[in-house]
N, C-alpha and C positions, 0 to 999 in steps of 0.2 A: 214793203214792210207791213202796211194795211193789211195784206193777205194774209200772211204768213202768222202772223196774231190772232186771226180770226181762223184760222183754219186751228192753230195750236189750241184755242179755246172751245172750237169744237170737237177736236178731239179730247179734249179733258173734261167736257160732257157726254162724249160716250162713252170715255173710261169709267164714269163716274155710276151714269148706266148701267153697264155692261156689270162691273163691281154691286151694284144693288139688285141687280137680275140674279145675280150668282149667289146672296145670301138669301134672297127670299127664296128662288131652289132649293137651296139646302134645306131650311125653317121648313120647307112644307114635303120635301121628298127623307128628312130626317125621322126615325122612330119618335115615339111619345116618350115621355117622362116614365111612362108605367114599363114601357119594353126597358129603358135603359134601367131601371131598380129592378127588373128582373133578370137580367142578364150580369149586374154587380157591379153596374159603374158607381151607381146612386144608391147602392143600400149602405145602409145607417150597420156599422159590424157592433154584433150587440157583443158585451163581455160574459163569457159564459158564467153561470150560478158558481162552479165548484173555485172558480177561480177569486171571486168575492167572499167564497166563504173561508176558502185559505188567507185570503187576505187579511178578513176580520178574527181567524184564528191566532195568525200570527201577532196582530195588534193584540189580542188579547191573553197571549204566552208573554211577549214585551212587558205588558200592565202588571200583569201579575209577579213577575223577576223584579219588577221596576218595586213595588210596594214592600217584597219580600226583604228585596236590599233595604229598604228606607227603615223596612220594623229594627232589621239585623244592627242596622247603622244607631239604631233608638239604642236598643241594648246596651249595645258597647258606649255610647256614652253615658248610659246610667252605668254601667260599672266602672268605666272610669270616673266618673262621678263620687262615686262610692270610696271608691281608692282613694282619692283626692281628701276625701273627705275623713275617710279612716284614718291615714297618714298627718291628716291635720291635726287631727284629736289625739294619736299619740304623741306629734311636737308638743303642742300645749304641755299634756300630763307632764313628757317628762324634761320640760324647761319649769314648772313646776316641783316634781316632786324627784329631785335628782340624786338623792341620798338612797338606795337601795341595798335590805339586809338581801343577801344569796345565801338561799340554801342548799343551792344542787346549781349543777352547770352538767350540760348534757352534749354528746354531737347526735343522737339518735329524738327525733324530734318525739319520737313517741313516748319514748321514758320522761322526759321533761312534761310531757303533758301528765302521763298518770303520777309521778311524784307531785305534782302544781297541784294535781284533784288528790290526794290523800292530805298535802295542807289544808287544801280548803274547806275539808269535810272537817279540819280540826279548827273552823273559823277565822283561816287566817283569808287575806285578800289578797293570793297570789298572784303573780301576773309572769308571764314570760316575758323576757326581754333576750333579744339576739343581739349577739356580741360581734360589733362591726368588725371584719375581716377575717373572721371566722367560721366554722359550720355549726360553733357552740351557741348553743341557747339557755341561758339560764331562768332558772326560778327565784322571782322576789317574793319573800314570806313580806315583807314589809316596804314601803315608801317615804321618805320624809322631808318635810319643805326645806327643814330647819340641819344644821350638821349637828350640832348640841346634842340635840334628840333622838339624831341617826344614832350617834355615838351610842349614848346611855342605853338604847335599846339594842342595839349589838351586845352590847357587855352583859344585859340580861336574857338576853336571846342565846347567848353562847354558854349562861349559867344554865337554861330555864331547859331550853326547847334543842339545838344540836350547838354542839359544842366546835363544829368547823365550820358553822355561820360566818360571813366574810360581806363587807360593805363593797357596794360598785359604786363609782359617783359618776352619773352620765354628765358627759362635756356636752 
């Protein structure tokens, strides 16, 4: 059994041999560093220029859609802004001033405007008002907080200025 262990343990020092004979061959019968980067084991692949520059073209068409959208996006909320805002300020006026003389009602938006601008030129403080459910837009020669005073100036409006002058009372 003595043997047979020492024979097994020299044989697995000339494997062990034989196995470090075999790498140092290789390490010294192997090309250099320099042959294997020039044959393309070991070179560095460089990224061509035009490929970087499409690259950064492209990042730079993105940048630019990316800003153009953000202005676009500004926009439309100032004008919805606007709208909001407009909208407001006609609620107000006319939960205020609800009593309205009419002196034209129009469906053609444009005759309602030049009738609005020949009052106005006669000092009155026209306003249009669109008539919910309809395509009719009327003209108010006048507005009033009070009904009393709607009244009494209708009845001299229809004496005075047209005589088929007619009250709207917005709800």
């Amino acid at each position: 059994m003595r043997n047979s262990l020492s024979s097994l343990f020299l044989n697995l020092l000339n494997m062990r041999q034989l196995t470090a004979f075999i790498v140092i061959m290789l390490l010294v019968l192997s090309p250099s560093c320099k042959w294997l980067r020039e044959k393309g084991f070991l070179k560095k692949r460089a990224v061509p220029t035009a490929v970087l520059q499409a690259k950064q073209d492209s990042i730079r068409v993105a940048d630019s859609i990316r800003k153009a959208q953000d202005r676009l996006l500004a926009l439309e909320n100032t004008k919805l802004d606007s709208i909001r805002q407009a909208d407001q300020q006609r609620k107000e006026w006319e939960s205020k001033y609800k009593y309205n003389i009419i002196i034209g009602s129009f469906i053609t938006p444009e005759y309602a405007r030049n009738f609005s601008a020949e009052f106005a030129s006669k000092g009155y403080k026209t306003r249009l008002l669109k008539l919910e459910g309809t395509q009719f837009e009327m003209v108010s020669a006048e507005a009033h907080e009070n009904f009393r005073k709607a009244v009494e100036r209708l009845k001299q409006f229809q004496d005075t200025v047209a005589y088929d002058a007619w009250m709207y009372i917005i709800k």
